[in-house]
C-alpha positions, 0 to 999 in steps of 0.5 A: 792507208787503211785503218781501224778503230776499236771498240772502248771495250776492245781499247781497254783490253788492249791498254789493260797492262798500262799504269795510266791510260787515257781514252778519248772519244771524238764526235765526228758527226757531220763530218769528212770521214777521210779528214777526221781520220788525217786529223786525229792520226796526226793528233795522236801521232804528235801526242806520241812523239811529245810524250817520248821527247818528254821521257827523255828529257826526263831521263836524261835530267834524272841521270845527272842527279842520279849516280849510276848503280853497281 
């Protein structure tokens, strides 16, 4: 599957409208090409699905303390 990587400046234009953003750089020197990628695709595909599991239990907790509004 092909892929993309952008510029920190093009990353940051892009997250601009976030209230938090979070920028990572990855050395990859001297290594597989093909299996960095796999990894950290799969790195920042776990971080996803964590932080929205996460969003959920939050919401889900806040809603039973929390009376719906009217």
């Amino acid at each position: 599957m092909g892929g993309h990587v952008y510029s920190n400046r093009d990353s940051r234009r892009m997250l601009s409208g976030g209230t938090t953003n979070h920028y990572y750089q990855v050395d990859a020197r001297g290594t597989d090409p093909v299996l960095t990628e796999y990894r950290v695709r799969k790195a920042v595909i776990a971080a996803h699905d964590s932080a929205i599991s996460n969003a959920v239990q939050v919401q889900q907790e806040r809603a039973k303390r929390v009376p719906p509004s009217r």
